[in-house]
C-alpha atoms as an extended CHARMM CRD file, in Angstrom:
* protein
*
       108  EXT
         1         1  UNK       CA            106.0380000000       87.1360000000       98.7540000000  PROA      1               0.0000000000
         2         2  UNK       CA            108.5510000000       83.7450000000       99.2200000000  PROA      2               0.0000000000
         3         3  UNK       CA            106.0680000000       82.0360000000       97.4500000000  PROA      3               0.0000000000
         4         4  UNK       CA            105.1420000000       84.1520000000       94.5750000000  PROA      4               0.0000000000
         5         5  UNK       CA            109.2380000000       84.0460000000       93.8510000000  PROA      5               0.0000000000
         6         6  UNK       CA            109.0990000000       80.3420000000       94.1620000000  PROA      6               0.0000000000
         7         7  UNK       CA            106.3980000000       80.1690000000       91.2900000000  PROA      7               0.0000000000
         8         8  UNK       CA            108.5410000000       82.3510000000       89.2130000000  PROA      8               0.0000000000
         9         9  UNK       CA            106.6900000000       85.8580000000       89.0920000000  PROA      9               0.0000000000
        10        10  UNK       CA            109.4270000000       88.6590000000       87.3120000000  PROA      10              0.0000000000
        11        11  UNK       CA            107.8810000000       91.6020000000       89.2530000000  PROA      11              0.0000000000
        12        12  UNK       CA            107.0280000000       92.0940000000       93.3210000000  PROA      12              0.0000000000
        13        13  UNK       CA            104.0910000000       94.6660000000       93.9760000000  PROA      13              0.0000000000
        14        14  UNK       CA            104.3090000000       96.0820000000       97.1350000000  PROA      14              0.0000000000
        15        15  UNK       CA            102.1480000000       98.4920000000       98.6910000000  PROA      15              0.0000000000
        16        16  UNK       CA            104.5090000000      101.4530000000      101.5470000000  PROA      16              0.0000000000
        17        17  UNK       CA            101.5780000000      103.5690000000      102.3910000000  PROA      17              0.0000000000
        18        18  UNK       CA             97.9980000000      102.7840000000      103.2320000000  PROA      18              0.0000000000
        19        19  UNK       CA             96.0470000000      105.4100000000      104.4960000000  PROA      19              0.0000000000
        20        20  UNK       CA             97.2220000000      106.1180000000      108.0620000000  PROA      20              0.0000000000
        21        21  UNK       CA             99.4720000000      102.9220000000      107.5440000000  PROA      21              0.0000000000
        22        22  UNK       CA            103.1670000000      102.7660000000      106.2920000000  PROA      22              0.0000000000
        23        23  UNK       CA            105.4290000000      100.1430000000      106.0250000000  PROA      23              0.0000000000
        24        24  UNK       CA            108.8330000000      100.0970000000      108.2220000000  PROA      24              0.0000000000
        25        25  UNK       CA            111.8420000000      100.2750000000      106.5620000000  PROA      25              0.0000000000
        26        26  UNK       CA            113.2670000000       97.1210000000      107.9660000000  PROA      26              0.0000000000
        27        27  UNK       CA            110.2580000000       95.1430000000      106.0340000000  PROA      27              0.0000000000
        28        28  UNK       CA            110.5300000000       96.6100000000      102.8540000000  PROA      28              0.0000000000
        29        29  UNK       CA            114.3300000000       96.1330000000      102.7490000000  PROA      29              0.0000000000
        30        30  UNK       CA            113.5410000000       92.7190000000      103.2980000000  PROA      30              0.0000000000
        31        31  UNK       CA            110.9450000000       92.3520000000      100.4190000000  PROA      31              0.0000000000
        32        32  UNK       CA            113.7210000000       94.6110000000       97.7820000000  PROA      32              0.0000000000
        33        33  UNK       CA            116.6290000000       91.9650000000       99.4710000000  PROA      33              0.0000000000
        34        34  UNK       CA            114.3470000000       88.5090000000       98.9390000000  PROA      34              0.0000000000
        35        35  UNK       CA            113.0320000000       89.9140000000       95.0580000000  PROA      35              0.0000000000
        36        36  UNK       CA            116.6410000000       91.5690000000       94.2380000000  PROA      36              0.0000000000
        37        37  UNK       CA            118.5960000000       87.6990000000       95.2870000000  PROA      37              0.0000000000
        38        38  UNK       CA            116.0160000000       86.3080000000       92.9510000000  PROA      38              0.0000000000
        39        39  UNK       CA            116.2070000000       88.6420000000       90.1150000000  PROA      39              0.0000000000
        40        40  UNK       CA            113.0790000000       90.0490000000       90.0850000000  PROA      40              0.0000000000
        41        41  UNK       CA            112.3340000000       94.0910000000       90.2310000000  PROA      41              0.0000000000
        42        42  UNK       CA            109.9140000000       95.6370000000       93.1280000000  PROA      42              0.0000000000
        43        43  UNK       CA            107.5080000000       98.2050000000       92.7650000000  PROA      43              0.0000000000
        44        44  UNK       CA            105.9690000000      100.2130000000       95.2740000000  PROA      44              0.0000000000
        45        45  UNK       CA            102.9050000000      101.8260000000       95.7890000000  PROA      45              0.0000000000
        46        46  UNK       CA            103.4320000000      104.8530000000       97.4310000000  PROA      46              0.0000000000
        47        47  UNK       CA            101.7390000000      108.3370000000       97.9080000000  PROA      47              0.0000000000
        48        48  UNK       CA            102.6720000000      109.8730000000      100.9350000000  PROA      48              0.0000000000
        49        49  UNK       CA            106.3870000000      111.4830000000      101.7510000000  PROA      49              0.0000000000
        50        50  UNK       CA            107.0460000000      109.0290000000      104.4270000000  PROA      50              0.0000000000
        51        51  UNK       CA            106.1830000000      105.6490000000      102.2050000000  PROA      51              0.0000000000
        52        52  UNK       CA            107.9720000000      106.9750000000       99.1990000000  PROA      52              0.0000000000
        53        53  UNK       CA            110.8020000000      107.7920000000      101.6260000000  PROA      53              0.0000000000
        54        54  UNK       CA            110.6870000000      104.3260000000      102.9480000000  PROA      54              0.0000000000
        55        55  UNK       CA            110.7290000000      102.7600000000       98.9690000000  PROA      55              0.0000000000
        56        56  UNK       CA            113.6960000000      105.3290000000       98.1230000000  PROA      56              0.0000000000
        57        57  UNK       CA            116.2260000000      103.7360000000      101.2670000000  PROA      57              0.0000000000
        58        58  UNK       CA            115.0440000000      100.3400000000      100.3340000000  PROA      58              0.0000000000
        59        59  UNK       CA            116.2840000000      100.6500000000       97.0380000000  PROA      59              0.0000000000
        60        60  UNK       CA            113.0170000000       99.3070000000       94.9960000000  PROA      60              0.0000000000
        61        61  UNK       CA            113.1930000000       99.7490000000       90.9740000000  PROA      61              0.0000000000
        62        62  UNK       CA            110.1280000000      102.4330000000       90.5570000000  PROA      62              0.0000000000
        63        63  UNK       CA            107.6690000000      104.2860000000       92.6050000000  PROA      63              0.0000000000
        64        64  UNK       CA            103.9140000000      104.4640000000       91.6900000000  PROA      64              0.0000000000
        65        65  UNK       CA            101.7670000000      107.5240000000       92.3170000000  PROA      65              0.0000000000
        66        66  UNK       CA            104.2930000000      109.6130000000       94.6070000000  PROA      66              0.0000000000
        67        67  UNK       CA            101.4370000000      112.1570000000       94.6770000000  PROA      67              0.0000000000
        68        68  UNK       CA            103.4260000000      113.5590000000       97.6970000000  PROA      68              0.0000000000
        69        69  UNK       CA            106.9290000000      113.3860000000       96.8460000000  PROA      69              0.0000000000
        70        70  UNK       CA            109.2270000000      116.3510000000       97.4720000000  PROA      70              0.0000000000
        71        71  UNK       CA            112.0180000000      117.8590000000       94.9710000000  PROA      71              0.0000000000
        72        72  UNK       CA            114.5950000000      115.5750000000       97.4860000000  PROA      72              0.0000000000
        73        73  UNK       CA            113.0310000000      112.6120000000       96.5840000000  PROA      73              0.0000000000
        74        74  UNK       CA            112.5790000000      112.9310000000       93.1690000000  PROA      74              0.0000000000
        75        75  UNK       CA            116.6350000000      113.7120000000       93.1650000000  PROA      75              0.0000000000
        76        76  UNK       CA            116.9870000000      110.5530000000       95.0120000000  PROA      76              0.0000000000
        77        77  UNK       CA            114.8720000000      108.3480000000       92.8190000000  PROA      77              0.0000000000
        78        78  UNK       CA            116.8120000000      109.8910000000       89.7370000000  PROA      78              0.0000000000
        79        79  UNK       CA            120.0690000000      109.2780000000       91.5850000000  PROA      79              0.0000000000
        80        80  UNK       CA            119.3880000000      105.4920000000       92.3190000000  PROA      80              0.0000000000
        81        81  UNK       CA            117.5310000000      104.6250000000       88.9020000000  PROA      81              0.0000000000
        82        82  UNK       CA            114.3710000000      104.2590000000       90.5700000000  PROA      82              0.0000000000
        83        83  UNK       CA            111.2860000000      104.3160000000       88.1260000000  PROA      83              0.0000000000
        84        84  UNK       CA            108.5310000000      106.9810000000       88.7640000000  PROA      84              0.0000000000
        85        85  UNK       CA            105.0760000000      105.7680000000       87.6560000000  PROA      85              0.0000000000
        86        86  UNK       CA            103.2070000000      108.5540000000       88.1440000000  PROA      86              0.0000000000
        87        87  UNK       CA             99.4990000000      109.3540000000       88.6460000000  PROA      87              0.0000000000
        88        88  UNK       CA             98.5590000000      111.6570000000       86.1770000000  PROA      88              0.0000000000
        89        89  UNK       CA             95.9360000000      114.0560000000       87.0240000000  PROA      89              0.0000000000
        90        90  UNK       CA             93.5880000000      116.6090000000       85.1150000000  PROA      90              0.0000000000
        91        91  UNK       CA             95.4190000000      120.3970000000       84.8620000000  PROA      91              0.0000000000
        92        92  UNK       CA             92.0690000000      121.3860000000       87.0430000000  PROA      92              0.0000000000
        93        93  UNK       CA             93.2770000000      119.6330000000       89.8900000000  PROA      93              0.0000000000
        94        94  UNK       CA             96.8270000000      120.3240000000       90.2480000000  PROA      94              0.0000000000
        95        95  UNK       CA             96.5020000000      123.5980000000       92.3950000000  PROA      95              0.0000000000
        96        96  UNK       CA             94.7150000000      121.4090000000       94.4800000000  PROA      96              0.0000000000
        97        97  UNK       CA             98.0790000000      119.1650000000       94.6430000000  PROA      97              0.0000000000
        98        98  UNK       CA            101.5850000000      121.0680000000       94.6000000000  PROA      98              0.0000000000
        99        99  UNK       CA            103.7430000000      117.4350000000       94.1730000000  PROA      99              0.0000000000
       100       100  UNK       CA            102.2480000000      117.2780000000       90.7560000000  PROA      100             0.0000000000
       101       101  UNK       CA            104.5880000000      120.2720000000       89.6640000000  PROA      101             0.0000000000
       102       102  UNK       CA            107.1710000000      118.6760000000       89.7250000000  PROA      102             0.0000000000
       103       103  UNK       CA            106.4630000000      115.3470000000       87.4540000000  PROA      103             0.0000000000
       104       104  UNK       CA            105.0080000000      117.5730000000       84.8990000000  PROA      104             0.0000000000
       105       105  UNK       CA            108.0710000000      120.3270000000       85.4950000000  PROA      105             0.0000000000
       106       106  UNK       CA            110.7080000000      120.4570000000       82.4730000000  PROA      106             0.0000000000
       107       107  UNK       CA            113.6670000000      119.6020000000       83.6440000000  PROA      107             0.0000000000
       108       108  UNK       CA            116.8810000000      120.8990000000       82.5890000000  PROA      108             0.0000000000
């Protein structure tokens, strides 16, 4: 990542949840601290509760997918101007996937 800032990039992809895998917290503090010093935004793959947990305490700028993402968290992103990206699914499939409620939910 030290080296994509070096050659200048204006946005840091990360990835918090991989299948089974998630990042710690510690490392993706470091990765919003290093981009954040250098002026440049992070985003964050993440799917499952614990990742987008993870991108939420690190402070990144915006959250792709959060296909798992409670009503909390979505309070919490809104509260810290973090970006949702989300995925967008067909109507079919969203009994299949209760999280989607919520990003196609009015709000009020």
């Amino acid at each position: 990542m030290l080296d994509n800032l070096r050659l200048g990039v204006n946005l840091i992809k990360a990835v918090a949840d991989e299948g089974p895998r998630t990042i710690n917290l510690e490392t993706m503090k470091a990765i919003v601290d290093e981009a954040h010093k250098a002026g440049v935004r992070v985003a964050v793959h993440a799917s499952s509760h614990a990742g987008i947990q993870i991108a939420v305490d690190a402070g990144v700028d915006s959250i792709e997918h959060a296909d798992f993402a409670t009503e909390g968290q979505f309070e919490a992103m809104r509260a810290k101007g973090i970006f949702l990206v989300p995925t967008l699914w067909p109507p079919e499939l969203t009994p299949h996937w209760p999280g989607l409620v919520a990003v196609d939910a009015p709000r009020d």
